[in-house]
N, C-alpha and C positions, 0 to 999 in steps of 0.2 A: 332479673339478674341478681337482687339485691338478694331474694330467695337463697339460687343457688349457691350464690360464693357465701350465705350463713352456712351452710349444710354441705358444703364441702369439703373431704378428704377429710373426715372424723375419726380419731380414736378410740371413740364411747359414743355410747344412742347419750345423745340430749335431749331435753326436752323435745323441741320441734320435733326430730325423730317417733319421740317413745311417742306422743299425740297424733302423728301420722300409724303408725303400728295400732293403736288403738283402733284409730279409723279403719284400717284397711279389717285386723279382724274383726270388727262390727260386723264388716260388709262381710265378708266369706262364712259370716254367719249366720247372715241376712239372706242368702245365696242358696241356702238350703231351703227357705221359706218359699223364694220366688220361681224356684224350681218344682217347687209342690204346687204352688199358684198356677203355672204355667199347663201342667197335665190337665187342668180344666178343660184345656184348647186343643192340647197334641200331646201326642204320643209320647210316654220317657226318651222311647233310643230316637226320634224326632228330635225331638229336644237336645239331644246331644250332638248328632248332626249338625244342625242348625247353630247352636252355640258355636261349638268348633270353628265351622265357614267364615261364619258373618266373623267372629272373634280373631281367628286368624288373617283372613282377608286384612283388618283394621293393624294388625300387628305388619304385619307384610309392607301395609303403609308407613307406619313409625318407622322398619327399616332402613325406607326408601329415604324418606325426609333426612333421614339421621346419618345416612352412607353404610348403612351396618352390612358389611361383604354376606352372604349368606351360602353361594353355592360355591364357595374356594371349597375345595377338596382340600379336609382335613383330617381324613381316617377316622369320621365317626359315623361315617353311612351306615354301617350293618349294626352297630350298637343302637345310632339313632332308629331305626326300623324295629327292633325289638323292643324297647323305649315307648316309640308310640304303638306296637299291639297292647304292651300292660298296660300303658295309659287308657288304651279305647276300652279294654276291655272289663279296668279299672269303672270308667266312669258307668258303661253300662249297669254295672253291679249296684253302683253308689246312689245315677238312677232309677233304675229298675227299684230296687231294693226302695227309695225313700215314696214309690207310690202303695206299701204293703206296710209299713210301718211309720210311728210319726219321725218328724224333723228330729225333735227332742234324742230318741234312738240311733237314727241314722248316726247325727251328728256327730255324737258319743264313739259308735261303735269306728266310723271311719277315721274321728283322731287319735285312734290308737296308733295309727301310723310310726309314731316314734319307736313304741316299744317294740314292735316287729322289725324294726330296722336296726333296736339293740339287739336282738337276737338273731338276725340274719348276721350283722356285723360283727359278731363276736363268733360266729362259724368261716365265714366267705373271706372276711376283710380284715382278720387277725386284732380285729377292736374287744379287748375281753372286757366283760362287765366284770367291775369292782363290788367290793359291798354293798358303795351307797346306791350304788345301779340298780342293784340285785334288788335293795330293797324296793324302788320306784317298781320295781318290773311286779312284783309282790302286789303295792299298793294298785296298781292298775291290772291284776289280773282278778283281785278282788272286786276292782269296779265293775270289768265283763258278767262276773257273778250275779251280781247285784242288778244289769240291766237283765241280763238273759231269765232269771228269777224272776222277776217283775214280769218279761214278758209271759211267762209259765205259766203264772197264778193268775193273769188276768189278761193275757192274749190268746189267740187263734194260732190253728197252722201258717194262716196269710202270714199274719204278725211275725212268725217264727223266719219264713224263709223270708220275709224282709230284712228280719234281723242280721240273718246269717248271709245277706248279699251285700247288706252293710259293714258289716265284718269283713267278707271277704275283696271290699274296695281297699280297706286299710291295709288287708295282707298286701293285694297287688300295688296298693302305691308303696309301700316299704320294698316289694322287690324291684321299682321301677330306681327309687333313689339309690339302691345298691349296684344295678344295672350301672346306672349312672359313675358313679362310683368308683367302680373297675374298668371304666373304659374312655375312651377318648372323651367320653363326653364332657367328662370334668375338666377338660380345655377349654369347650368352646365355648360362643357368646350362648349369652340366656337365650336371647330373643330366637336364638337357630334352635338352642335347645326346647324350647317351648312351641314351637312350630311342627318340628318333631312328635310332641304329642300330639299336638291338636290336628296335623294330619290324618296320625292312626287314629283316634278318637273317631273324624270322618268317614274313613275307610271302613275300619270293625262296624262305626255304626251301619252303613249302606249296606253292608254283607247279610245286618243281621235285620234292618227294617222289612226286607220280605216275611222274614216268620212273627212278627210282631204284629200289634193291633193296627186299627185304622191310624195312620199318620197323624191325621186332622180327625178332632172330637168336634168341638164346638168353638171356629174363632170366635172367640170375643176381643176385648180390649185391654182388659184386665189380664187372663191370659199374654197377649201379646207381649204386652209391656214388662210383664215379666221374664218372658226371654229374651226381650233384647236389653234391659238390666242386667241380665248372667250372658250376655255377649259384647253389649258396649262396653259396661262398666267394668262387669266383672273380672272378663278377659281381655278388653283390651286397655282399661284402664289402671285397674286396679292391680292386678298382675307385672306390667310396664311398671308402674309406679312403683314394686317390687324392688323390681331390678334395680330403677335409679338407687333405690337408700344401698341394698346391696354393696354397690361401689362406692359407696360415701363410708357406709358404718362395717363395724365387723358384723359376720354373721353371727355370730354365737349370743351377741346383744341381742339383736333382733330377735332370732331363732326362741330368746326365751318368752316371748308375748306368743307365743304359739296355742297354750293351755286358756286364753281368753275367746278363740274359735267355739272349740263346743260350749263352751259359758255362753256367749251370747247367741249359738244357734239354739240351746236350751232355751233363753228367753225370748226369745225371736217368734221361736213357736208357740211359746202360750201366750206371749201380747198379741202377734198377729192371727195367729188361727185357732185360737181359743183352745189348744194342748192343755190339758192340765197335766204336770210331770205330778209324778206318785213319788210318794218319800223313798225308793229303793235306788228312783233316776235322780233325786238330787244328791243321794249318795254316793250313785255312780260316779256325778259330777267331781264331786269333792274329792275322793278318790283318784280319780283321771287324771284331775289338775295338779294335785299335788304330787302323783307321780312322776307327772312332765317335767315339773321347776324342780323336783330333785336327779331326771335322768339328764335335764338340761344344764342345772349348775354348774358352775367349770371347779373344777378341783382347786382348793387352799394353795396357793406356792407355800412350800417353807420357806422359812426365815432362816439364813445360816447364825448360828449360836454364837 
């Protein structure tokens, strides 16, 4: 209790906050690792399946505990349902994709997310990018450069359509948050919204595991535990734990510790799986992230004279 009445109803990330944001993208960086880990055992679009159920199952739970209404009819059934195909279809891609390429790439290529969603939003959502926008969109198209280059000079075709399924999660999570957006969804609670996905997430996956490889490779333990790390924690804890600061802090605070994602899934993968990034990926890095904190900045108020 002593916790939450610190951390309640904030005007600005404080400390506790910005340490908690820390933690959380450590983990969604780390997330990318244990999801590679994980293919050792089973299948990617398994792995997403699985994730999903077990993840949601646990979230379905917190509802319960918490009272949170789920099935009122609130006019966001048919957005919600489009929502989670690009979500399923989304993760597919982000799976699929991170067993043909490393962490390091994926990582990279899938948080480009922002800037697909400045550029959707300034056609769809009447949000026009400004200068300093324009510039961040610049700085991070050059980072695309710089990974895709890298893969050229010293990847495979494999490597190539990894790359480019990784990419292609970013487009589809920027058009899920625009979905989002425009439609009722941006009423309702997280926890319905998030369930939303990770139903389709379910369903795409099931549709698509018949043309997919064997389900099960080699249970081990090591595998195991790595999926249900990206289903307890990932999804059902870390995620939750989202939501709570959410309601405490503003988003656009938070929102800016977004660019420390692919930073630590960069590191993530060459401390745990021995990646070594090539100087064109740490430029990517550098690149990406400074695009983010200037597409993320909030604009100067004037001062009246």
């Amino acid at each position: 209790m002593a916790v939450a009445s610190a951390l309640d109803r904030r005007d600005a990330v404080d400390l506790a906050a910005a340490s908690i944001m820390v933690g959380l993208t450590f983990s969604w960086g780390l997330n990318y690792v244990a999801a590679k880990i994980s293919y050792a055992g089973f299948d990617p679009v398994f792995v997403s399946i699985a994730r999903s159920i077990i993840g949601g199952l646990c979230v379905l739970g917190w509802c319960w505990l918490r009272g949170i209404r789920l099935f009122k009819a609130d006019g966001s059934l048919v957005a919600g349902i489009i929502v989670g195909v690009l979500f399923g279809v989304e993760f597919l891609c982000l799976y699929i994709g991170l067993e043909y390429t490393t962490v390091a790439r994926n990582t990279l290529l899938a948080n480009t997310m922002p800037f697909w969603v400045l550029i959707g939003g300034h056609f769809l959502l009447g949000e026009r990018i400004n200068a300093r926008k324009l510039g961040g969109l610049v700085l991070a198209f050059c980072g695309l450069v710089a990974v895709f280059s890298d893969g050229i000079a010293g990847g495979t075709d494999v490597t190539l359509m990894g790359d480019l399924l990784s990419l292609g999660s970013g487009i589809l999570w920027a058009a899920t948050s625009i979905v989002i957006k425009r439609s009722k969804l941006v009423e309702t609670s997280a926890e319905k919204l998030l369930l939303y996905q990770l139903a389709g997430a379910a369903i795409v996956g099931v549709l698509v595991l018949p043309f997919a490889g064997p389900p099960i490779r080699a249970v081990s333990a090591l595998p195991t535990l790595a999926l249900l790390f990206q289903s307890l924690y990932i999804v059902a804890f870390t995620y939750v734990l989202w939501f709570w600061l959410l309601r405490r802090y503003p988003a656009s605070g938070l929102s800016s510790f977004a660019f420390l994602s692919p930073v630590f899934g960069v590191l993530c993968g060459a401390i745990i799986l021995g990646e070594a990034p090539t100087t064109r990926i740490f430029v990517a890095l550098g690149l990406i992230a400074v695009g983010l904190i200037i597409v993320n900045r909030p604009a100067r108020k004037q001062v009246p004279g």
